[in-house]
N, C-alpha and C positions, 0 to 999 in steps of 0.2 A: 456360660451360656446366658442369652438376654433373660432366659426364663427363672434362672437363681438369680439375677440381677433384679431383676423386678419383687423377690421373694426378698432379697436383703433389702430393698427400701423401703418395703412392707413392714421389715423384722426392724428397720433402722426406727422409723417414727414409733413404734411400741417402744423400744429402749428410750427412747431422748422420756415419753412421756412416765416410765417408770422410774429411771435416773433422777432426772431434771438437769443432766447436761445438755446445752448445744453445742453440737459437733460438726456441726452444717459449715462451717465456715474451715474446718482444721481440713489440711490439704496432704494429702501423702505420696510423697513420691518413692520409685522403684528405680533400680538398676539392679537387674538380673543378669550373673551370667555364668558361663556352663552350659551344660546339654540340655536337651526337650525335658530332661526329667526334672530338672532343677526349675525350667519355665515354668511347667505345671502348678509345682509347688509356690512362683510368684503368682500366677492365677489365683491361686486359691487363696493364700496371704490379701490380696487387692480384694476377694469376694469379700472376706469377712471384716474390709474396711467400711464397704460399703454399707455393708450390714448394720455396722454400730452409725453409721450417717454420716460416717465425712466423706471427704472428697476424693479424689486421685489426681493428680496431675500429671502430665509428660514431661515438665518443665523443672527441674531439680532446685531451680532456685528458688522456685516459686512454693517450693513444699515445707511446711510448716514440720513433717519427721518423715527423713529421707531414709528409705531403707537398700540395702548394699547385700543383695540376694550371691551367697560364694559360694565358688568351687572349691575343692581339694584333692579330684580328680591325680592331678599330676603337680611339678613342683612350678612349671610354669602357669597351673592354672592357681596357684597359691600366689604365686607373688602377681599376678593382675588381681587376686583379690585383694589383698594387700595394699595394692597403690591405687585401689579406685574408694578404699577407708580413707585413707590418707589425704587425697585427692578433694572427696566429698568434704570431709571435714575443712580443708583448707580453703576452697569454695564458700562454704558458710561464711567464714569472715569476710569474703570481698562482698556478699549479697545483702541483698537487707532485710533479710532475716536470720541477724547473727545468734539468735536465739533458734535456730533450724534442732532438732532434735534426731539423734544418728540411732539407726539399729541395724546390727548385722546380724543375717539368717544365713540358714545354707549350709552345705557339707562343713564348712572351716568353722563356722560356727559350733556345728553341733559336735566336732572332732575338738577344737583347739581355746574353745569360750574362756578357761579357766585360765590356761596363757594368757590370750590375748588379752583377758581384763586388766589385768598385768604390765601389758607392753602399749596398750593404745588407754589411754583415758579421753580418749576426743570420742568415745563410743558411751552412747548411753545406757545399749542396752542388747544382750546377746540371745537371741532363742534359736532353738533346736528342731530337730525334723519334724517333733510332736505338734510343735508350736505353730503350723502353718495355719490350721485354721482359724487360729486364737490372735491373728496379727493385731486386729481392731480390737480387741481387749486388750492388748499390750501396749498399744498405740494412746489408747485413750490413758491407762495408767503415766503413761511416761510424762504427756502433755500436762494431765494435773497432778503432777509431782512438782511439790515447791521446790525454787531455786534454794532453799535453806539445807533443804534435806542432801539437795545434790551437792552443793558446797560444803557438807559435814563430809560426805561419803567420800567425797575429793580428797578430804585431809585423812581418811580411813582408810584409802585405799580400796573401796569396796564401793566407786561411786557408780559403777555398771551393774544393772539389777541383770541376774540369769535364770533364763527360762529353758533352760538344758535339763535334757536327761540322758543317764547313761548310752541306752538303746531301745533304739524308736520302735512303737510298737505302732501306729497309727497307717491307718490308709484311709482314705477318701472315700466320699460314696457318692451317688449321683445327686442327693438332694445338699450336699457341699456348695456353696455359693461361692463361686467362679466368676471370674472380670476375664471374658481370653485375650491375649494377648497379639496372638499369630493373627492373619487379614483374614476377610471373613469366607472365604473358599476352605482354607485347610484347616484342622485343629488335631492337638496331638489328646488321644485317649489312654490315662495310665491304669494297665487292668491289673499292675503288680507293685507292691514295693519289696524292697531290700533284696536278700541273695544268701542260699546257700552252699555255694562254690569256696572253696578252700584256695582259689588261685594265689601263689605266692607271691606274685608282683602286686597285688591288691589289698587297699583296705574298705573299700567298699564295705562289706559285711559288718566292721566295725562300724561306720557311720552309720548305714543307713538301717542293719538288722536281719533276724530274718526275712526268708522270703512268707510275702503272703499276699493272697490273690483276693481281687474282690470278687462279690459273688453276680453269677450272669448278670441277671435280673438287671442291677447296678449298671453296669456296662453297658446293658443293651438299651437300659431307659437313657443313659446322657448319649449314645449313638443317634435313636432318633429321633428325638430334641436338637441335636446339631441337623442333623440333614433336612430334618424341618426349619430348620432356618438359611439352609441355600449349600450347606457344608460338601463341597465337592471332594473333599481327601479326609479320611480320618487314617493318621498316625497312631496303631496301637502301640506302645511302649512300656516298660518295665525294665529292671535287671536283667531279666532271664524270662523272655515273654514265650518259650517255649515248655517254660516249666509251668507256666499260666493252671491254677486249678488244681495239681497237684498235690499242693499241702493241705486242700481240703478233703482229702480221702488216703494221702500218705500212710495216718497214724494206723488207720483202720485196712491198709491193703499191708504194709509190712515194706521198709526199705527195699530198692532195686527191684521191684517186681514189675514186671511188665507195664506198659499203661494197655487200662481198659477203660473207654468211655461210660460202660455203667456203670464204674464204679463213683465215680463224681464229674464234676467240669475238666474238662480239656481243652485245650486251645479249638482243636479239631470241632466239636463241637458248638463252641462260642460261633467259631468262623461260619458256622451252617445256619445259626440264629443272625446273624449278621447278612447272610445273601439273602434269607428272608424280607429283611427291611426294604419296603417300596422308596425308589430314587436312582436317580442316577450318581452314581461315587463309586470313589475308589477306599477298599482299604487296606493297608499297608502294614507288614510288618518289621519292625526293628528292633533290634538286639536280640538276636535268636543263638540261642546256646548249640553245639553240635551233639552235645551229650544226649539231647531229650527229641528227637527227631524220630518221628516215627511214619512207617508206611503210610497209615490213617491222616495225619496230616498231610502228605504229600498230595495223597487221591483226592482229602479236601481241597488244596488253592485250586488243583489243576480242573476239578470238577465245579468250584465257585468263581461266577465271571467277574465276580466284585469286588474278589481279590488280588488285588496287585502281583502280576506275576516277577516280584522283588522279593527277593530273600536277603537280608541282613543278617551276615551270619561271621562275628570275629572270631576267626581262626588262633592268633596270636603267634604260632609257627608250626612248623611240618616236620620238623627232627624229631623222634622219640625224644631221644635222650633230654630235648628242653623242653617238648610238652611234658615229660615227667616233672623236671625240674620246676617248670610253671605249676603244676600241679594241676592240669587239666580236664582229668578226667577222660581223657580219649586217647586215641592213636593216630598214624599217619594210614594207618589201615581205615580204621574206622571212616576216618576225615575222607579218603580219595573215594570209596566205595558208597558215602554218603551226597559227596558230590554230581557223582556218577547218576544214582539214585535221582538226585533232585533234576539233574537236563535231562534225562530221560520220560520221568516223571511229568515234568512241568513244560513240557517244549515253550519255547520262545523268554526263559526268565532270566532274570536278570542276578545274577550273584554279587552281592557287595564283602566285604571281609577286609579287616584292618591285623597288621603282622608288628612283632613288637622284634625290631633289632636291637643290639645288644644286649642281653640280658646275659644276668651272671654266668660267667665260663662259658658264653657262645664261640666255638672257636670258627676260623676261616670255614673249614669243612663244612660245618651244621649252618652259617651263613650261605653258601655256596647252594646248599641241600636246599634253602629255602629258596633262593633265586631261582634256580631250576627248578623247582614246584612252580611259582610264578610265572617262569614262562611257558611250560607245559599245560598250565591248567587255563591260564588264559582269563580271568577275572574281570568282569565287567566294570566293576568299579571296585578300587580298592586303597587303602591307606596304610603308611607306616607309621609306627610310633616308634622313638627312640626312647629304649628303657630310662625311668625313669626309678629314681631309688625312695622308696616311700618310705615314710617310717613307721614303725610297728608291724613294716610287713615282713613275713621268713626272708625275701629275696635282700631286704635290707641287710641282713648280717651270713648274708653268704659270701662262698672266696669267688674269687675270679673275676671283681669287677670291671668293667671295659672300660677306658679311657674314652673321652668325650669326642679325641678325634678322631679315634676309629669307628664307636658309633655314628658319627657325622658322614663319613665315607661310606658305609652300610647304605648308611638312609638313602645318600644321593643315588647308591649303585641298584638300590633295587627301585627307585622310584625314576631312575630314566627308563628300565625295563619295564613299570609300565605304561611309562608314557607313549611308550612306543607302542604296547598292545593297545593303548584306550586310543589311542588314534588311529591306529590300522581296523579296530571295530567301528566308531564312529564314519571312516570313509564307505564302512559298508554297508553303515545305511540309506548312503546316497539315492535316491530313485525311489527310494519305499514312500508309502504312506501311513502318516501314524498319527496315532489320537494325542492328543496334547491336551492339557491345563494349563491356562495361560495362569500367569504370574502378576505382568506387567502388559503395558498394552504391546509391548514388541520381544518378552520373552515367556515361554512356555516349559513346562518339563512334559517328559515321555512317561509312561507307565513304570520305565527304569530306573526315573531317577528322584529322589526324595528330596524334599526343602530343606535349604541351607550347606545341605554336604555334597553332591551330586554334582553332574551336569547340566544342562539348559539347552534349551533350540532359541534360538537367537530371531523375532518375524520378521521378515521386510515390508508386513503389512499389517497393521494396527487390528489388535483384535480385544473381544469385550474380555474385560478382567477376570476371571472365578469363573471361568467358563470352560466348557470342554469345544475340541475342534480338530480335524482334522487339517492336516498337512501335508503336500510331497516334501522332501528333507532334499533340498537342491547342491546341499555343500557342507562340509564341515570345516572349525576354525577350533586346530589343534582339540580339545575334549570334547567342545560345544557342536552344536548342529546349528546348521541355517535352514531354514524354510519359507 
């Protein structure tokens, strides 16, 4: 936010005059990538460069210590992490600044640092989830670290300094000094980190830790600090942003007990301090669990107009037999009677949900089961994932692994099914009129659809950027909409 931005250049010329370094001239670049959650976390890394006084740049070559923000999500999102080290490092030598200084953050870091120091020596230097706020303290370390010392530690093998720890305990709070990233309409707000879901395809919980929520107050101070400065979408995000608040009265209410808003923060309740806020915006929820959904939340979106009537909610599948095996915590009971629950609830919303095919011992049948959920339930927006085998996870040392091309044939069979549902909804919006956020001056999203993953209205007429407007929706082009 410009407002911690203006606090770190405050905090920046106090440092230079207690140190007596100048860091005015040192330039740091970013390559972030992964999910909204993992951006945040390069946000916050860039606030605290600022902080100490040096620079940022967009420009990779032009950065004096490039940092290589990864994922480890999935095994495709390991190996782009992977070749953008590689890549970066290899670069440095063509530029001129062959003395460029590397650091990787990020899930793979904070998972895999001890390897990797190991397998990559073109890295300087490895920090962990803890470490986001501390970039520019890190940064500056590396910069005044003599080439002598680097070149002992080269023959030791030990020449990557780590700023890891087992498991992350940190979260953010609102006076964390922030660079955003995303254009200046939308910004993602993270009001949770880590996760405690036991899913067996996942190591999340190892990376990133338990779950823990920040407190209102926190959340609702950097909410309207953005809209005070023009923020037309706020993106709330976490692990499990349904379980939002809970571990702050968990200990004190006793596991599986109902939720009650007096007992602490609830999502339900945030959502109601948040319709409060004078402005016009939308906000948005993503990655919502189905285990922690309750009545009170529903009465909230449907009773708050400021909430996005979008639910983000990964299913992963609809067989018993694999939601046990995922370890999911719920049912095909629970799941349909929830759904039910929510269009009821919420008239006019928008259901998103991503489904993982092949997963160990899925057979024909429990695939089949899941297609026909798909096409009965009718999903507004939705995504497949092909199982992916992690390591460290349960799912990793289970029998029944699937063959790469009959996951492949899953993926395509249940993603022509719904292409054919997102396009037979899409024609039906033909003739309506709807609010739009434009994007670009000739694309816009709907109240439906979220930045980066979604669909788009496509204008045939030039409209102001970061702004809201209405539209007839004259056509659709396969997902997208014309207006």
């Amino acid at each position: 936010m410009k407002s911690s931005v203006v606090a770190a250049v405050s905090a920046a010329k106090d440092h230079k005059q207690a140190t007596g370094l100048d860091l005015q001239n040192v330039k740091i670049g970013m390559i972030s990538l992964g999910c909204a959650k993992n951006l945040v976390d390069a946000e916050i890394m860039l606030g605290s460069v600022l902080q100490r006084g040096m620079e940022i740049t967009s420009r990779a070559e032009e950065a004096d210590v490039l940092v290589v923000n990864t994922c480890a999500f999935i095994d495709s999102a390991k190996e782009e992490s992977i070749e953008a080290i590689l890549q970066a490092h290899q670069q440095r030598g063509l530029t001129k600044r062959p003395g460029q200084k590397l650091i990787v953050s990020g899930c793979m870091s904070q998972r895999f640092a001890k390897e990797l120091r190991l397998e990559m020596p073109e890295v300087d230097a490895f920090i962990g989830l803890d470490q986001v706020s501390r970039l520019g303290e890190i940064a500056e370390k590396i910069v005044a670290r003599p080439s002598r010392l680097r070149d002992a530690a080269t023959a030791s093998g030990t020449h990557a300094l780590l700023f890891t720890d087992t498991r992350p305990t940190y979260i953010p709070d609102y006076e964390t000094p922030r660079f955003r990233l995303t254009p200046a309409h939308f910004a993602y707000v993270k009001i949770a980190e880590g996760c405690n879901h036991p899913c067996s395809f996942c190591v999340i919980p190892q990376m990133r830790g338990k779950h823990r929520s920040r407190k209102p107050d926190s959340v609702l101070a950097e909410i309207r600090a953005l809209v005070d400065e023009g923020v037309r979408e706020i993106n709330l995000i976490s692990q499990d942003t349904t379980y939002y608040g809970m571990d702050l009265w968990q200990a004190k209410a006793g596991p599986r007990q109902p939720v009650d808003s007096n007992r602490g923060p609830t999502l339900a309740a945030l959502l109601r301090e948040i319709q409060k806020i004078e402005g016009e915006f939308w906000v948005r929820l993503l990655y919502t669990h189905p285990a922690h959904w309750s009545d009170e939340l529903i009465e909230t979106i449907a009773e708050c107009d400021k909430v996005a009537r979008y639910i983000d909610i990964p299913l992963q599948h609809i067989d018993d037999s694999m939601l046990s095996s995922m370890r999911r915590e719920t049912s095909r009971a629970h799941i349909e009677h929830l759904i039910d629950r929510l269009r009821a609830g919420i008239p006019g919303v928008t259901l998103r949900t991503t489904f993982i095919v092949g997963f160990p011992g899925e057979t024909d049948a429990e695939f089949e089961t899941l297609v026909d959920f798909v096409r009965r339930t009718r999903f507004e927006r939705l995504g497949i994932f092909k199982y992916s085998r992690e390591q460290g996870s349960r799912a990793a040392n289970m029998p029944g692994h699937i063959p790469a091309k009959i996951k492949n044939a899953r993926y395509r069979q249940a993603m022509s099914v719904q292409q054919w549902i997102a396009c037979d909804l899409a024609r039906q919006k033909i003739g309506t009129e709807l609010k739009l956020l434009v994007d670009q001056p000739h694309i816009a999203r709907t109240e439906g659809d979220a930045p980066d993953i979604d669909t788009r209205v496509v204008l045939s007429k030039r409209a102001p950027v970061g702004e809201f407007i209405w539209r007839s929706i004259t056509g659709s082009r396969g997902y997208d909409l014309l207006a």
